[in-house]
C-alpha positions as YAML, in Angstrom:
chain: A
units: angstrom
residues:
- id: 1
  name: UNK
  ca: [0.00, 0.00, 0.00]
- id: 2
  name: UNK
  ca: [1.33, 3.57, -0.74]
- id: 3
  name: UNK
  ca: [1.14, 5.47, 2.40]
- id: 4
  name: UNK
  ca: [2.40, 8.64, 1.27]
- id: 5
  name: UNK
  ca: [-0.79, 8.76, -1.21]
- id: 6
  name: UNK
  ca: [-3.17, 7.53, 1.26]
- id: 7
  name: UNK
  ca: [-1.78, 10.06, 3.93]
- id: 8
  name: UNK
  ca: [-1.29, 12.97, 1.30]
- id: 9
  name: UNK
  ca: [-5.38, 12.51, 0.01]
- id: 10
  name: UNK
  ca: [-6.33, 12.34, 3.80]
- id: 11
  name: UNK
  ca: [-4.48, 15.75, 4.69]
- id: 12
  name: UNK
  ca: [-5.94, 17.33, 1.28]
- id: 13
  name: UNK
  ca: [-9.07, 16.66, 2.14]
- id: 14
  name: UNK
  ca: [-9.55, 17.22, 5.35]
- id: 15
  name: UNK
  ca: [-7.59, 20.79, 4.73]
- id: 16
  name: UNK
  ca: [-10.07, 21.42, 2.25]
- id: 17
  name: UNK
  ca: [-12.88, 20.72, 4.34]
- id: 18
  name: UNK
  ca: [-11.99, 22.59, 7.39]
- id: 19
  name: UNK
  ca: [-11.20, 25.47, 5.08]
- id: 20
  name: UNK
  ca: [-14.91, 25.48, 3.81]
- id: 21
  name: UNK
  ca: [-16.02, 25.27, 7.70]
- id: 22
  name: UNK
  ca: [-13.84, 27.85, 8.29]
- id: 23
  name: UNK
  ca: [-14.79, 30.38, 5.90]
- id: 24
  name: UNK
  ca: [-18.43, 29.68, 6.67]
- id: 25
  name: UNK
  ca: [-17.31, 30.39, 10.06]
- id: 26
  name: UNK
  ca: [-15.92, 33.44, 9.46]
- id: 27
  name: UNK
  ca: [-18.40, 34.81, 6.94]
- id: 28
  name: UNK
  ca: [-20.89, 34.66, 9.71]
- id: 29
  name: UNK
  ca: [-18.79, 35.73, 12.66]
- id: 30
  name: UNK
  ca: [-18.22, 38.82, 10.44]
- id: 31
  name: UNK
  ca: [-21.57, 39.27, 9.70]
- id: 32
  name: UNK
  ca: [-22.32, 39.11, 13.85]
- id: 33
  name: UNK
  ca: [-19.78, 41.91, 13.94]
- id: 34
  name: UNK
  ca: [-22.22, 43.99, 12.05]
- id: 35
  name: UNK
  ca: [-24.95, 42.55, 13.25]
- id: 36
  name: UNK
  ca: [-23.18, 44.21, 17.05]
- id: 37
  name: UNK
  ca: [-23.00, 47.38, 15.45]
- id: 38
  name: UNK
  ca: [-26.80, 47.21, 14.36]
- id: 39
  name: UNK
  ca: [-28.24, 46.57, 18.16]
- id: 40
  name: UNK
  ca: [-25.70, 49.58, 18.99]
- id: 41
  name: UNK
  ca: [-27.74, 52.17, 16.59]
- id: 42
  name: UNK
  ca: [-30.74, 50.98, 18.05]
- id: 43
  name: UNK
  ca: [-30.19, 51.36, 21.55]
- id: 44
  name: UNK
  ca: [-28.94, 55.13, 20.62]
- id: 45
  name: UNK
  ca: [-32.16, 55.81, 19.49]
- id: 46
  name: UNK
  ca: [-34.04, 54.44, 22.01]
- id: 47
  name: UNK
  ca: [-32.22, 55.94, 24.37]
- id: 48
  name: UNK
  ca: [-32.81, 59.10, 22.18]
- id: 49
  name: UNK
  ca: [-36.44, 58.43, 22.11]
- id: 50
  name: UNK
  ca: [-36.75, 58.10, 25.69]
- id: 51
  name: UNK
  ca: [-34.99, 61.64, 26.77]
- id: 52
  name: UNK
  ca: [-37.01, 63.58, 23.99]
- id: 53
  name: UNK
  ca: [-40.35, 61.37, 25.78]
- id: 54
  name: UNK
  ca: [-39.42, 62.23, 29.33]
- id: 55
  name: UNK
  ca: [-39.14, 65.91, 28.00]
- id: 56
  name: UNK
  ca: [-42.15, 66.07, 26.37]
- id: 57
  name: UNK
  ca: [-43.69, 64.39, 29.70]
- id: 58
  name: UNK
  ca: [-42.04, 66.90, 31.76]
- id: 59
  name: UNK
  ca: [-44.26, 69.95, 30.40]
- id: 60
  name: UNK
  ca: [-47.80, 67.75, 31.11]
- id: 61
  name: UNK
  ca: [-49.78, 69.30, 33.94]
- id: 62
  name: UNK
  ca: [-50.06, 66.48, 35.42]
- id: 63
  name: UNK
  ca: [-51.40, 69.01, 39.15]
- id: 64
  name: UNK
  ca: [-53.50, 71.27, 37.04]
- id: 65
  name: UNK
  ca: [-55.18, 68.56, 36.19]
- id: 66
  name: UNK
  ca: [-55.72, 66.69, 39.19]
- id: 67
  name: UNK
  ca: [-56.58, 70.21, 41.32]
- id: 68
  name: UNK
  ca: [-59.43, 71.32, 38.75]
- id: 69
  name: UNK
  ca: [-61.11, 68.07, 38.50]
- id: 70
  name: UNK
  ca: [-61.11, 68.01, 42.05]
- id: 71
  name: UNK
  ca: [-62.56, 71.07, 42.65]
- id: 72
  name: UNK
  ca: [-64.88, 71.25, 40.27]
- id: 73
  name: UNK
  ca: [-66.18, 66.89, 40.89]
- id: 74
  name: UNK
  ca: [-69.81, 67.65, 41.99]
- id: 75
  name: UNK
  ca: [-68.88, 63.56, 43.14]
- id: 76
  name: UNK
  ca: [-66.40, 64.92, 45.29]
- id: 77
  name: UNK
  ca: [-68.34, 68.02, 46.63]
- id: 78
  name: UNK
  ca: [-71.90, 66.09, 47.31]
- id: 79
  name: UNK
  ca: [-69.61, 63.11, 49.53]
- id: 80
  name: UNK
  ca: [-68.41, 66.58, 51.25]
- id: 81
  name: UNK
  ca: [-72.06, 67.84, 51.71]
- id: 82
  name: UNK
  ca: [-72.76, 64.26, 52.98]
- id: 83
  name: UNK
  ca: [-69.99, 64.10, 55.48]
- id: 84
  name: UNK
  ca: [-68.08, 61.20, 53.83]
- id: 85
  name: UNK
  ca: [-64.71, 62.83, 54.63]
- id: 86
  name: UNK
  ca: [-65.91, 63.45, 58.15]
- id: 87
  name: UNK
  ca: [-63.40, 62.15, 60.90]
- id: 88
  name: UNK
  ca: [-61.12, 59.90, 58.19]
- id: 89
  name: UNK
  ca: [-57.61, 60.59, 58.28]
- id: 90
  name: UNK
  ca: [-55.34, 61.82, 55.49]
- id: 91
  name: UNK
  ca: [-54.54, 58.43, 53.88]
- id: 92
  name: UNK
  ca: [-58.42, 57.09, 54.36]
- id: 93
  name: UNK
  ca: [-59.39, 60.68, 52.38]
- id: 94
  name: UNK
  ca: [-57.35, 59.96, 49.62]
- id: 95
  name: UNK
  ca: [-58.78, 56.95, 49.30]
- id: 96
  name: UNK
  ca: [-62.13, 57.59, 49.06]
- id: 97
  name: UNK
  ca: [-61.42, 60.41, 46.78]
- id: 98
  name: UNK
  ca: [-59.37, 58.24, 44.46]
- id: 99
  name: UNK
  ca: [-62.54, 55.93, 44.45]
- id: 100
  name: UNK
  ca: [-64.85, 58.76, 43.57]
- id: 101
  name: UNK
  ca: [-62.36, 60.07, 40.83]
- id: 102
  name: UNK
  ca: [-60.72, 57.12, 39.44]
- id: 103
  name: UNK
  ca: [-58.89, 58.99, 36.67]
- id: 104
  name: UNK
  ca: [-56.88, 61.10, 38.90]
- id: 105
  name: UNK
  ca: [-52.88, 61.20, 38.50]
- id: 106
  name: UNK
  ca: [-52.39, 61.11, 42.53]
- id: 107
  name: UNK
  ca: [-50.44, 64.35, 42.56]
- id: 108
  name: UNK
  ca: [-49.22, 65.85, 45.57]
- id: 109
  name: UNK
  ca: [-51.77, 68.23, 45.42]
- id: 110
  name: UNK
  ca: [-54.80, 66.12, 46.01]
- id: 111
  name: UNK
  ca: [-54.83, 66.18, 49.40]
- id: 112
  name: UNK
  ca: [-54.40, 70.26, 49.91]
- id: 113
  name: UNK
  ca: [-56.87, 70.61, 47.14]
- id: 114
  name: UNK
  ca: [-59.68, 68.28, 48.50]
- id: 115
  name: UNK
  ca: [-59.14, 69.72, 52.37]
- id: 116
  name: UNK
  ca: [-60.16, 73.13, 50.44]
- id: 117
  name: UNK
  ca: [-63.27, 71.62, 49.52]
- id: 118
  name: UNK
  ca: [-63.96, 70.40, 52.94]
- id: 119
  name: UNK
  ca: [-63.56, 73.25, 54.35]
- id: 120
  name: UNK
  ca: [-65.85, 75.08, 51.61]
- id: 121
  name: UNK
  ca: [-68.46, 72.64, 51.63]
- id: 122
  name: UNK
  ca: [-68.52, 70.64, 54.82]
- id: 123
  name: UNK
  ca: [-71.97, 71.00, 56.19]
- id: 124
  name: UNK
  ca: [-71.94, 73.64, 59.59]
- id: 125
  name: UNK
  ca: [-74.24, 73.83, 62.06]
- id: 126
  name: UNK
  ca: [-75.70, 77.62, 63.09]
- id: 127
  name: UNK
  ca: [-76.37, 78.24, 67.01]
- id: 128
  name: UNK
  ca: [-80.17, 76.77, 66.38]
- id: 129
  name: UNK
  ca: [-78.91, 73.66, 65.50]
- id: 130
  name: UNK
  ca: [-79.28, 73.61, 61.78]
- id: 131
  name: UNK
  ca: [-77.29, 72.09, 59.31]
- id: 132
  name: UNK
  ca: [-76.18, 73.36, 56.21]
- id: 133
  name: UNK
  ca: [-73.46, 74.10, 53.59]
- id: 134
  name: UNK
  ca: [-71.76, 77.11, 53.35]
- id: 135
  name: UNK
  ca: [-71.18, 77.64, 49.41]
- id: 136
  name: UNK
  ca: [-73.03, 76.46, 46.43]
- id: 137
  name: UNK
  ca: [-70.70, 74.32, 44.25]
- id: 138
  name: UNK
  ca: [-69.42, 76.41, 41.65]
- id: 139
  name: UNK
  ca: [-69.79, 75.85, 37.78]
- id: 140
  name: UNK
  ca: [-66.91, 74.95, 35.59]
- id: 141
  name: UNK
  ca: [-65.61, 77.79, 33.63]
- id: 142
  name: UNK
  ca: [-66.79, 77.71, 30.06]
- id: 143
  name: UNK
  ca: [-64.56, 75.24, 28.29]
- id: 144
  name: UNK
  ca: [-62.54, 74.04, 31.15]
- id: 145
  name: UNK
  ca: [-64.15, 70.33, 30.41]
- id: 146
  name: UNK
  ca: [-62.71, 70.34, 27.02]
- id: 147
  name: UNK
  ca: [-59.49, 71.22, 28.38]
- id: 148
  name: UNK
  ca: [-59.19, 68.93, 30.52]
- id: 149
  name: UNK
  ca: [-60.22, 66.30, 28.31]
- id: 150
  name: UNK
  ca: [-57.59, 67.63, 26.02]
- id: 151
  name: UNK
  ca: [-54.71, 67.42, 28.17]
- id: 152
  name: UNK
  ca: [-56.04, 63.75, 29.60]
- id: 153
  name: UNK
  ca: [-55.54, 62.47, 25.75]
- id: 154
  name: UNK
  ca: [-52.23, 64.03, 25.55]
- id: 155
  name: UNK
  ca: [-50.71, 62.39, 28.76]
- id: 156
  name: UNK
  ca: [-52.99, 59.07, 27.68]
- id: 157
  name: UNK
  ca: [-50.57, 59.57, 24.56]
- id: 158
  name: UNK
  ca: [-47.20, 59.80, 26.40]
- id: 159
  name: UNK
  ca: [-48.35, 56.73, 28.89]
- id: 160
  name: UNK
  ca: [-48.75, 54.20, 25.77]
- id: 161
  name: UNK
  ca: [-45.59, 56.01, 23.85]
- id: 162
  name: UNK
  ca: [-43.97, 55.16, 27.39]
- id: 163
  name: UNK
  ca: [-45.33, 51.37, 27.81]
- id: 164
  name: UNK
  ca: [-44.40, 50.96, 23.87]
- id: 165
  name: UNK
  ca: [-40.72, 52.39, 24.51]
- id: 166
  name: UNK
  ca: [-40.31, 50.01, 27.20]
- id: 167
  name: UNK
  ca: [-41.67, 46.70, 25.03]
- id: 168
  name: UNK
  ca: [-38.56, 47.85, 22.18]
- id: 169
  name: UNK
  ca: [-36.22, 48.11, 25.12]
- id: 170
  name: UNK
  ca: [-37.03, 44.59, 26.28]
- id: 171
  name: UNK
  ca: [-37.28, 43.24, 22.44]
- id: 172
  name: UNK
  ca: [-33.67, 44.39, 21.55]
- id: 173
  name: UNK
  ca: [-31.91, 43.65, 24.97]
- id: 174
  name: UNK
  ca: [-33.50, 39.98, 24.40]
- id: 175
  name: UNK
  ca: [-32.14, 40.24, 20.70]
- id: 176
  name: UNK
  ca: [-28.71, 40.80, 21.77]
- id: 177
  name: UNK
  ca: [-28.40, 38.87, 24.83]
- id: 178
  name: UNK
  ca: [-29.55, 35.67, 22.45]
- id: 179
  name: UNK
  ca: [-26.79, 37.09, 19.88]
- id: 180
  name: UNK
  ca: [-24.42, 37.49, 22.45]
- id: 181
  name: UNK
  ca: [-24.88, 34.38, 23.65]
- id: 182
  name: UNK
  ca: [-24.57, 32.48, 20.60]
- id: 183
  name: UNK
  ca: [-21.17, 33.68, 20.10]
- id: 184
  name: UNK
  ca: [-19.67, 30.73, 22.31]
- id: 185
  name: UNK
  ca: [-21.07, 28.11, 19.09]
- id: 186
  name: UNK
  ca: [-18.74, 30.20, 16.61]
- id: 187
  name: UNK
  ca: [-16.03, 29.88, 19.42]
- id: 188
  name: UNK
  ca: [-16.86, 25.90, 20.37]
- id: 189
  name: UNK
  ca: [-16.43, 25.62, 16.54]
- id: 190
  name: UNK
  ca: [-13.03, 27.38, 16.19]
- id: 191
  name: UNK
  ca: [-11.63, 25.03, 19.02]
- id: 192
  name: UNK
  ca: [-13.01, 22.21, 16.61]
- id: 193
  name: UNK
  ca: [-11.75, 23.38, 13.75]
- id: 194
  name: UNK
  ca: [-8.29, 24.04, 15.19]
- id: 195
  name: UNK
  ca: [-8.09, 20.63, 17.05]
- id: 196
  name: UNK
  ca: [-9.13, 18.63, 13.62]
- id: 197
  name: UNK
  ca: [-6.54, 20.94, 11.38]
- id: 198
  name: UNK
  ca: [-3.70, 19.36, 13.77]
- id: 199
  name: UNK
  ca: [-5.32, 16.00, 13.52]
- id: 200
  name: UNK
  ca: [-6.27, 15.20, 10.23]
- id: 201
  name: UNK
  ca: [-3.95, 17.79, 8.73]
- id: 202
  name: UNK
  ca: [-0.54, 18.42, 10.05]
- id: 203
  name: UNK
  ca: [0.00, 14.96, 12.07]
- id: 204
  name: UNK
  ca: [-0.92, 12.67, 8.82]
- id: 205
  name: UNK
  ca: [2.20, 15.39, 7.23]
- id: 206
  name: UNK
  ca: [4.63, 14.46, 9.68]
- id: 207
  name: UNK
  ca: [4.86, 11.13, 8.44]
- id: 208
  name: UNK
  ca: [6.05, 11.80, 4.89]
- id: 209
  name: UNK
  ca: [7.63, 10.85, 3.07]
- id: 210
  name: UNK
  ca: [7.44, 7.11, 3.40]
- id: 211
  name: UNK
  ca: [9.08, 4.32, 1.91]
- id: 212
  name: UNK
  ca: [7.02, 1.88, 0.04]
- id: 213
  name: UNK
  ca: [5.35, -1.25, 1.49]
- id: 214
  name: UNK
  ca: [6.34, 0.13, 5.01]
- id: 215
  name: UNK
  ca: [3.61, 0.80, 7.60]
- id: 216
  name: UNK
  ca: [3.28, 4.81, 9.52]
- id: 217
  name: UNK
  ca: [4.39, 3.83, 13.20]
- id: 218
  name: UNK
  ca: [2.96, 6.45, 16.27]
- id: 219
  name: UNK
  ca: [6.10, 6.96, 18.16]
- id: 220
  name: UNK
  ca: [5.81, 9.37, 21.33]
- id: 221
  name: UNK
  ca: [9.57, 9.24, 21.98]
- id: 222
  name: UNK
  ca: [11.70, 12.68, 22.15]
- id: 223
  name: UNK
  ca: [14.10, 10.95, 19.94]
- id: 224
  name: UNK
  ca: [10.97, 11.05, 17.56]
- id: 225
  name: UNK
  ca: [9.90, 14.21, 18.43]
- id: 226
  name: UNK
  ca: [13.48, 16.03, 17.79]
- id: 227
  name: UNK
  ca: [13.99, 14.55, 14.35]
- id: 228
  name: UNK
  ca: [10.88, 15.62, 12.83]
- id: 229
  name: UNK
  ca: [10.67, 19.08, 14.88]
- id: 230
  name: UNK
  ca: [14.50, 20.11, 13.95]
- id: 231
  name: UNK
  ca: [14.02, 19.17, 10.46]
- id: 232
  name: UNK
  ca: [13.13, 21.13, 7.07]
- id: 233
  name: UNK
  ca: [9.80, 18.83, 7.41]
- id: 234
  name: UNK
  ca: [9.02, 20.24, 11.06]
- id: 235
  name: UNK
  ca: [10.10, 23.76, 9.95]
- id: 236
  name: UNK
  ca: [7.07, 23.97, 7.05]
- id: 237
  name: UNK
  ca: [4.84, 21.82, 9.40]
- id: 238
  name: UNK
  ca: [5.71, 24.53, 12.17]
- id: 239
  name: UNK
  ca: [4.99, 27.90, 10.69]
- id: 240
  name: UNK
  ca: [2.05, 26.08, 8.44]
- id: 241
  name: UNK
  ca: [0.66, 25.91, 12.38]
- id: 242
  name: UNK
  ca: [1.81, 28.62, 12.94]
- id: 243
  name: UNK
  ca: [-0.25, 30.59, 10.31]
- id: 244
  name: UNK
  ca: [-3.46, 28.95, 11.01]
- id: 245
  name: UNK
  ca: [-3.30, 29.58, 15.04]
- id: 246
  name: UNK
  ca: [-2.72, 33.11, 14.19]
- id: 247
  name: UNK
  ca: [-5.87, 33.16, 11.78]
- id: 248
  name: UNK
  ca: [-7.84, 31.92, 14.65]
- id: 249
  name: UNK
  ca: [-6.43, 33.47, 17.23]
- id: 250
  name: UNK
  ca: [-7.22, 36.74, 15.74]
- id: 251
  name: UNK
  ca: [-10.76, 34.97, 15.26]
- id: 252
  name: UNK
  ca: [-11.13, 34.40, 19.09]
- id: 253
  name: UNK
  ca: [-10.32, 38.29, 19.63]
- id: 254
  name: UNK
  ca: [-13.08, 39.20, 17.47]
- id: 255
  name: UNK
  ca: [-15.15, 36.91, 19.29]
- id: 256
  name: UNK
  ca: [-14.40, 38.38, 22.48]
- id: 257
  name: UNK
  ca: [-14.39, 42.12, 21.41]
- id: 258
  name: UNK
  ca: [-17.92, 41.46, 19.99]
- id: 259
  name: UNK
  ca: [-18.86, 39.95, 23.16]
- id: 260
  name: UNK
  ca: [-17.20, 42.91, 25.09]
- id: 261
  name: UNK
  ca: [-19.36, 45.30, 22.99]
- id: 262
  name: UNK
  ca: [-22.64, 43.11, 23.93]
- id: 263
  name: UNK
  ca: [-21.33, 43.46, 27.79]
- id: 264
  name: UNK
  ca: [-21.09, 47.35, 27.58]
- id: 265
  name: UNK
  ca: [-24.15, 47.70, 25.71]
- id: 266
  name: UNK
  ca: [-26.04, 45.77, 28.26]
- id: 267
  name: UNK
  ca: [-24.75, 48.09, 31.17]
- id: 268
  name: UNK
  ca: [-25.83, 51.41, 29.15]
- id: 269
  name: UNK
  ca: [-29.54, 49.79, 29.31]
- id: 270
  name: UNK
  ca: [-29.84, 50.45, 32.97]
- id: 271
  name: UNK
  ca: [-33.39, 49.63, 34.89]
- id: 272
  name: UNK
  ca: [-34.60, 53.04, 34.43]
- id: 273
  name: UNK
  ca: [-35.31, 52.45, 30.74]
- id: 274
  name: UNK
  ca: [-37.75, 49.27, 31.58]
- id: 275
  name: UNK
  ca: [-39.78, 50.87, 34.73]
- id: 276
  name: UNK
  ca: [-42.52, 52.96, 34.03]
- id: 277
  name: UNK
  ca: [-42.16, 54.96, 36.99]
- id: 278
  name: UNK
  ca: [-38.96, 56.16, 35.74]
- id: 279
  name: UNK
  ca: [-40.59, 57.47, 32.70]
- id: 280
  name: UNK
  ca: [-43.64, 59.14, 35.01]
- id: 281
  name: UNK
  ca: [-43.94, 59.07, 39.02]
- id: 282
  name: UNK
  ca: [-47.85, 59.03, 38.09]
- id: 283
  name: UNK
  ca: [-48.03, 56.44, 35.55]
...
């Protein structure tokens, strides 16, 4: 049997298939680099999107509109005239006033704004004995509803704009982390790759040439070892290794710079950008 033809086909095709591996490989590993730079751009733009949103939330009167629906809720002002608020404490007030006004934001100035109307409306009692109510309840001025109404759509707008910027945060962070994770299956097959070059490849090498009708013998002996390292043979085989652990070396960096890039990305999407309280106290 020839050896050296047997051993010769083996190493040319087994170089020739890890080199198609390879470049499919690196084809996509490249492509993941871009891919990187992709999630990047969209995280600046979300980011974007959510300072221009908290600035356009920022200018919502989120009090106005709490203080005039209060004061004007003829809800509100006839559970006054009834003595609903009567004796409760601050926190038991709020509640009942959130329950009789539903659509309120909870500013801070529900509570100052409802003791007003207690103190306006709450029934008194005259030196006969008599109960009554102080002020009539006084009418809206003439398109204050519509205003209100107005600036309820508007901040109805920036709460969904808000809950929808949150849902893109989550999609692409997902995106990426599965991206980012997937990177160790390019690096897994490197390792392969590399292992079955110096297997298939450069081991079969070391063993021509052969004489004919004589049998390859594995010898682990430094005797071995020396003669085909500190030979002409062991020089080619050498900086043929040489080459190709350099080509994948330089693979692994870009590996682990993309996966750097993924690691820094995550850390600019802080918790802020998923918590809708960060976007509005009142949402």
């Amino acid at each position: 049997m020839d050896w050296n033809t047997f051993l010769s086909t083996l190493s040319q095709s087994a170089a020739g298939l890890i080199a198609i591996v390879a470049a499919f490989v690196i084809s996509k590993l490249l492509g993941e680099n871009e891919k990187q730079e992709t999630y990047d751009s969209q995280v600046s733009k979300l980011i974007i999107d959510y300072n221009d949103l908290i600035q356009r939330i920022s200018i919502r009167k989120f009090t106005w509109y709490d203080r005039r629906n209060i004061e004007y809720s003829t809800d509100v002002i006839e559970a006054v005239k009834n003595n609903e608020f009567s004796n409760l404490a601050d926190n038991e007030k709020l509640n009942l006033l959130f329950l009789l006004e539903p659509h309120l934001y909870k500013t801070d100035v529900c509570l100052d704004q409802l003791n007003l109307l207690i103190k306006k409306y709450a029934p008194q009692t005259n030196s006969l004995g008599m109960t009554f109510s102080s002020s009539m309840p006084l009418l809206a001025p003439n398109g204050l509803w519509d205003k209100i109404g107005k600036e309820r759509e508007l901040i109805n707008q920036l709460q969904i704009d808000s809950f929808t910027l949150i849902n893109n945060f989550k999609d692409v962070k997902s995106d990426f982390i599965n991206t980012m994770n997937g990177l160790d299956s390019f690096k897994y097959t490197l390792y392969i790759l590399a292992f079955g070059f110096f297997l298939t490849v450069v081991y079969p090498l070391h063993f021509m040439p052969m004489k004919l009708d004589i049998s390859p013998e594995i010898d682990f002996s430094l005797k071995a070892f020396y003669s085909t390292a500190f030979s002409i043979k062991g020089l080619f085989l050498f900086f043929l290794s040489l080459v190709v652990v350099l080509i994948f070396g330089y693979f692994f960096l870009v590996i682990k710079r993309i996966k750097r890039k993924y690691l820094i990305l995550e850390k600019e999407l802080s918790a802020i950008y998923f918590d809708i309280k960060s976007y509005c106290r009142y949402f």
